[in-house]
C-alpha positions in Angstrom: 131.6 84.5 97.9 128.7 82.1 97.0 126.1 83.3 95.5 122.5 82.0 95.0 118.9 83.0 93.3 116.1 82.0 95.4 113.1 81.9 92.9 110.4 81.3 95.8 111.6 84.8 97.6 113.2 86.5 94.8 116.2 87.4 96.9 119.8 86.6 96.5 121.6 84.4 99.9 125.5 85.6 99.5 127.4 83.1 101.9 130.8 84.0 102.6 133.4 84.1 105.3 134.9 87.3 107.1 137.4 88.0 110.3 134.9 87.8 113.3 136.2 91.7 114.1 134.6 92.7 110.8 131.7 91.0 111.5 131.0 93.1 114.7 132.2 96.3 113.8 129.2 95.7 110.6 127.0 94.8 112.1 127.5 96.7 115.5 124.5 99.2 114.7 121.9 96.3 113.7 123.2 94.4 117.2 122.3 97.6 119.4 119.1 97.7 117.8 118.8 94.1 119.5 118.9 93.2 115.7 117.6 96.4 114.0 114.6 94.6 113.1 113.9 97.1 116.2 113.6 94.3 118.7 113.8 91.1 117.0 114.7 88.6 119.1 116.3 89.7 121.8 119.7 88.1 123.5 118.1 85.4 125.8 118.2 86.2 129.7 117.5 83.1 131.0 119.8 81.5 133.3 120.0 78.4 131.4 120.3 80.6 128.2 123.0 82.3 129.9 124.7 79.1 131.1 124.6 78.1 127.3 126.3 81.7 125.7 128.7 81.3 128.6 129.8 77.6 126.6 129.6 79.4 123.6 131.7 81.5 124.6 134.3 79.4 126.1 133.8 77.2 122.5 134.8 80.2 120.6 138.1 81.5 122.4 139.2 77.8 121.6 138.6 78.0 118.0 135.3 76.9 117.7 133.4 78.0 113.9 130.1 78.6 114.4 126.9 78.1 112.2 126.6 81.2 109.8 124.8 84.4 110.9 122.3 85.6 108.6 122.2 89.5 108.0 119.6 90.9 105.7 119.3 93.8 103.9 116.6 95.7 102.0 118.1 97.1 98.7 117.4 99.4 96.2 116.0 98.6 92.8 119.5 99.7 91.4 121.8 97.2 93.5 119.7 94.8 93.2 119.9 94.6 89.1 123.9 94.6 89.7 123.6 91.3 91.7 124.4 88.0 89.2 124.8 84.4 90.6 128.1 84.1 87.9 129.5 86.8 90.9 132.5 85.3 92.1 134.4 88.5 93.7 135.0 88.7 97.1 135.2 92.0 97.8 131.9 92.9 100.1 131.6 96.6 97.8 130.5 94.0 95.2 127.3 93.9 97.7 126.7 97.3 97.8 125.5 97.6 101.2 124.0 100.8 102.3 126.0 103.4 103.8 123.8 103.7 107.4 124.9 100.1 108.6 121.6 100.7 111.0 119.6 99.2 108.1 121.2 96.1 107.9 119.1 93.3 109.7 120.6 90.4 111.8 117.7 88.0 111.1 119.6 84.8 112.3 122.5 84.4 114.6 121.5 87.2 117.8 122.7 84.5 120.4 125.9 84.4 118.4 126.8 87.6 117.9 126.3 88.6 121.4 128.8 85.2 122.3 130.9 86.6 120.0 131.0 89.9 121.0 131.5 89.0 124.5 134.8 86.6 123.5 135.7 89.5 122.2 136.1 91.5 124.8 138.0 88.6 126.7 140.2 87.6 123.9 141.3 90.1 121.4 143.0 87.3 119.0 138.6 86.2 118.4 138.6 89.5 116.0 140.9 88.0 113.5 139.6 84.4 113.4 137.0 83.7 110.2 133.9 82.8 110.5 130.7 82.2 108.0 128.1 85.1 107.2 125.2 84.7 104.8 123.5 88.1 103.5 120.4 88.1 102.1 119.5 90.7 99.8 115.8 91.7 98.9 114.7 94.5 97.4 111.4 94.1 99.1 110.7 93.8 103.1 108.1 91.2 102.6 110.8 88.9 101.4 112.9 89.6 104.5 109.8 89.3 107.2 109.5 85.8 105.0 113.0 84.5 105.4 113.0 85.1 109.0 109.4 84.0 110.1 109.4 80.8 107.5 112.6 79.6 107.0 114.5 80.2 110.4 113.7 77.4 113.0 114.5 77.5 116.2 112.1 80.5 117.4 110.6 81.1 120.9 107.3 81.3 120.5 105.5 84.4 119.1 103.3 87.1 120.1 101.8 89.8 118.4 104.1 92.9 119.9 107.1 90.0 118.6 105.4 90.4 115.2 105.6 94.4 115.6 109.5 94.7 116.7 110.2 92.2 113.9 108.8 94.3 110.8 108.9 97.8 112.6 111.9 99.3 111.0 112.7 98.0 107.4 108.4 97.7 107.6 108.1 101.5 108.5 111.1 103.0 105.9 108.9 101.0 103.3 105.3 102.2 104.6 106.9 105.7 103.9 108.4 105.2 100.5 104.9 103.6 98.9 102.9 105.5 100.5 103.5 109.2 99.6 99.7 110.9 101.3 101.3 109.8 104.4 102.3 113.0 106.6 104.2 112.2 110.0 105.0 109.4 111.9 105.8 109.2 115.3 108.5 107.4 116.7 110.3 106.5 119.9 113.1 108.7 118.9 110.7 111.1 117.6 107.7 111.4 119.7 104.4 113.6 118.6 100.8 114.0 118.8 98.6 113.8 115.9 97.7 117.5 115.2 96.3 116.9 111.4 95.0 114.3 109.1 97.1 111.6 107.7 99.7 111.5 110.9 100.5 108.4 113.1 102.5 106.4 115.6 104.8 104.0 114.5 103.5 101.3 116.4 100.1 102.1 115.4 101.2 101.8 111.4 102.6 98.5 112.0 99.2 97.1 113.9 97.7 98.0 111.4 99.9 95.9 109.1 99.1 92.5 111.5 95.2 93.6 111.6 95.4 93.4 107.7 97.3 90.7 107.4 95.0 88.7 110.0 92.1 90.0 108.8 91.0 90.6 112.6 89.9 93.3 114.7 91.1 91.3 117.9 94.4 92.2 117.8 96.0 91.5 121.3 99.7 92.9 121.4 100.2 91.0 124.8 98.9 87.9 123.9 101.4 84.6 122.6 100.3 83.9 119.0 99.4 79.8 119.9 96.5 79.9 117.5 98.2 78.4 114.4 95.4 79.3 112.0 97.2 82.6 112.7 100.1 82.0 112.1 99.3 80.4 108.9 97.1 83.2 107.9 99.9 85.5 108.5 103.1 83.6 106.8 100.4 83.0 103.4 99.5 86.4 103.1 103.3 87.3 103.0 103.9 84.3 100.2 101.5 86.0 97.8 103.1 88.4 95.7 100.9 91.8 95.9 99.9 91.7 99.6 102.3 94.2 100.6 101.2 96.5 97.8 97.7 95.3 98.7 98.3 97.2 102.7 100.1 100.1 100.9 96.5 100.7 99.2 94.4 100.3 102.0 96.6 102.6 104.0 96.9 105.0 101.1 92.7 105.0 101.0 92.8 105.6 104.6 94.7 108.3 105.0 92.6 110.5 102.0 89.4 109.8 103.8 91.2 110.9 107.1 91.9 114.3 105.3 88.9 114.8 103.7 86.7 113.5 107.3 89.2 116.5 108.6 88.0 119.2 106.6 85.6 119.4 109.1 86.1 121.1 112.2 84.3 124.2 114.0 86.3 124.6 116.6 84.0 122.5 119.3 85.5 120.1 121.7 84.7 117.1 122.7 85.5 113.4 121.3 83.9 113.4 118.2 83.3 117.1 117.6 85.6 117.2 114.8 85.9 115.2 111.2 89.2 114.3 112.1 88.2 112.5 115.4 87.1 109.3 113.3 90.5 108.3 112.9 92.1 109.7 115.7 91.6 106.4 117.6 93.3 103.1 117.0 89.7 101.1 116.9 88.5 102.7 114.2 92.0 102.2 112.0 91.6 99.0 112.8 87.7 98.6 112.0 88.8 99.8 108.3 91.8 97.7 107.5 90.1 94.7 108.7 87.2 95.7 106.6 89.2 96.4 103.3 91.1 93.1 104.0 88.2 91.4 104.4 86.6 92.2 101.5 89.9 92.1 99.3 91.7 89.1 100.6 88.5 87.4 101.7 87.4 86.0 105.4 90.0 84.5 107.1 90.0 80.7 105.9 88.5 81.5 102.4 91.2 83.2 100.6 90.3 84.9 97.4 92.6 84.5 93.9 95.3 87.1 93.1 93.3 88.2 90.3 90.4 88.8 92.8 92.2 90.9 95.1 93.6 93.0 92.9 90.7 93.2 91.0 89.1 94.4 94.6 91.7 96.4 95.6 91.6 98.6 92.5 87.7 99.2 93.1 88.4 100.3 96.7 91.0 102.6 95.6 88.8 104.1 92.6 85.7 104.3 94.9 87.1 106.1 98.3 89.1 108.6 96.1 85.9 109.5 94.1 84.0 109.2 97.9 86.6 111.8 99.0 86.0 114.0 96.1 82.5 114.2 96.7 83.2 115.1 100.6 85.8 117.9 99.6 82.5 119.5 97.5 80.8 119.9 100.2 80.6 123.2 102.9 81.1 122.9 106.5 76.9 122.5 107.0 76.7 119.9 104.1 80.1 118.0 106.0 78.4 118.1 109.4 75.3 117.0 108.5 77.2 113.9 106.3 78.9 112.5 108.9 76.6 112.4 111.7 79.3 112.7 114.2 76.5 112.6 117.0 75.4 109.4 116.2 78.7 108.1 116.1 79.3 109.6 119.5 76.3 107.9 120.8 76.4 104.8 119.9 80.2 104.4 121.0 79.0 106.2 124.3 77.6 102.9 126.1 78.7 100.7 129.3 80.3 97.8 128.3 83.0 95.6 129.7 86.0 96.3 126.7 85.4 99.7 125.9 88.5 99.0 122.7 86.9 95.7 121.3 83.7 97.4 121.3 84.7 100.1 119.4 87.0 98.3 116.6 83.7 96.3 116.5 81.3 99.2 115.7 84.1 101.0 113.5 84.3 96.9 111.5 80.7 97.1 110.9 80.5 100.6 109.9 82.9 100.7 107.3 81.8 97.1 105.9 78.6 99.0 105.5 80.4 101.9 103.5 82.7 99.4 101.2 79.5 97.0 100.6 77.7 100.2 99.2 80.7 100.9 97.4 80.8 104.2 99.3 77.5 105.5 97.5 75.7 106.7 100.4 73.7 109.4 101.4 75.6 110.1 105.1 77.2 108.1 107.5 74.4 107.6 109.8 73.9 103.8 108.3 77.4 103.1 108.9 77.3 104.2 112.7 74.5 102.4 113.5 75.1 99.3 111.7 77.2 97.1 114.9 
């Protein structure tokens, strides 16, 4: 095996060669889950895409060696300090792979594998033939998210719900380990309904992960990413060093002011009858990570310094833990009478022709409001009436 140290990333790239059999049977878990990035690229259906696997195909049942696959993997800190560019073993153990093959990551090569797999199944002698594999190791998903989106060429075009499948797995194992208020998340294997504070969807964890990075409250899942500002925006933020740690925070913030808004609740019904309303809708998620990353990373095309943001990102953290602290003082009156849930309710209760831009809008403005006056206010009411 070949081992090399890229500085940029700080990941390892391990190329080495293995019987095309092995190859599947590793990677078999991480090819299900159409690449266990849940949903990266897809196999192509195309006809011509078809047309072209069917050459493949035919190439590799007559000894054809393909270009190499690329398989990523998200390590732990322990593997990781094993790992030395003087490695010259070829034994894979020396990678130390983890046990659930699911995590592994095909980042590179789905086309392939599924030609592969396919000549396979035709021609058994395909298992035994060698082929080239390069693993990349990272002990860090950002660095994985990087290699694929930056270095790989070749991509169809991307949208947004792309973006999602892409980071959604390795993304959410991480979002889970960093931050520890978290409570459940809901999953497509493991549906739920939020029932308390500080639960979410998994899709709705990662949005908020692409409205942080963008900086944007116009998140359209649907819609092709052609607006290369974007893109760049997207692929810098994942270059600097602490932006991951950077959305860890911002979550982490979010999820104690969910708990503390939920300490209130009397039992009415109703939309906003209930503290833990505020964040029981995706808009107004979405208005506070874009307003945290706003005010940390800067407005999109005016990128603060590392020292800035982190400098920032402290002084959010300090200032809505010491916010929440003052709202878990306070008695159910004193709570009700603080957050002005009527207000809110009003002002989101208006005709208007997109009801969800709207309210990320009012939910942008509010919580700007609450992070200019570094949370030092007297209720909410200025926030809810600020769009």
């Amino acid at each position: 095996m070949n081992w090399l140290y890229d500085d940029r990333t700080e990941c390892y790239s391990v190329m080495t060669d293995m019987p095309a059999g092995h190859y599947l049977d590793l990677v078999e878990p991480a090819h299900s889950a159409k690449g266990a990035l849940s949903g990266q690229r897809d196999t192509l259906k195309t006809t011509t895409a078809k047309r072209i696997r069917d050459r493949m195909v035919s190439d590799i049942r007559r000894g054809a060696v393909l270009p190499p696959v690329v398989v990523g993997v998200v390590v732990s800190e322990e593997a990781f300090a094993t790992y030395s560019t003087d490695n010259h073993d070829d034994d894979l153990a020396t990678l130390m792979l983890p046990n659930d093959k699911a995590e592994l990551s095909i980042i590179d090569g789905m086309q392939r594998t599924a030609a592969l797999k396919e000549a396979a199944t035709i021609d058994a002698n395909v298992r035994s033939r060698k082929m080239r594999v390069e693993f990349w190791l990272t002990r860090s998903i950002g660095g994985m998210i990087y290699r694929m989106l930056v270095l790989n060429t070749g991509q169809v075009p991307w949208t947004l719900a792309r973006q999602l499948s892409v980071v959604y797995s390795p993304l959410l194992k991480e979002i889970n380990e960093r931050v520890p208020e978290l409570g459940r998340v809901f999953t497509p294997d493991k549906p739920g309904r939020r029932v308390a504070s500080g639960e979410f969807s998994s899709d709705a964890l990662v949005e908020l992960y692409i409205a942080f990075s963008l900086r944007k409250t116009s998140v359209d899942t649907r819609e092709a990413l052609s607006d290369e500002f974007s893109r760049l925006d997207f692929v810098e933020n994942l270059s600097e060093a602490t932006f991951q740690q950077s959305f860890y925070d911002c979550l982490s913030a979010l999820v104690v002011l969910d708990r503390s808004f939920s300490r209130y609740d009397e039992g009415s019904t109703g939309r906003f009858t209930k503290g833990r309303n505020i964040f029981d809708s995706q808009p107004a998620r979405i208005g506070f990570v874009v307003a945290v990353a706003q005010f940390v990373l800067g407005r999109p095309g005016l990128d603060r310094s590392a020292p800035d943001r982190a400098a920032r990102m402290e002084k959010i953290g300090r200032e809505a833990r010491s916010f929440a602290d003052h709202l878990d003082g306070m008695d159910t009156p004193e709570l009700r009478d603080f957050l002005r849930l009527d207000v809110l309710a009003e002002t989101l209760d208006r005709r208007v022709g997109q009801v969800g831009r709207y309210e990320r809008g009012v939910f942008f403005d509010g919580f700007s409001v609450l992070i200019d006056e570094s949370f030092n206010l007297p209720n909410m009411e200025p926030c809810w009436r600020a769009n």
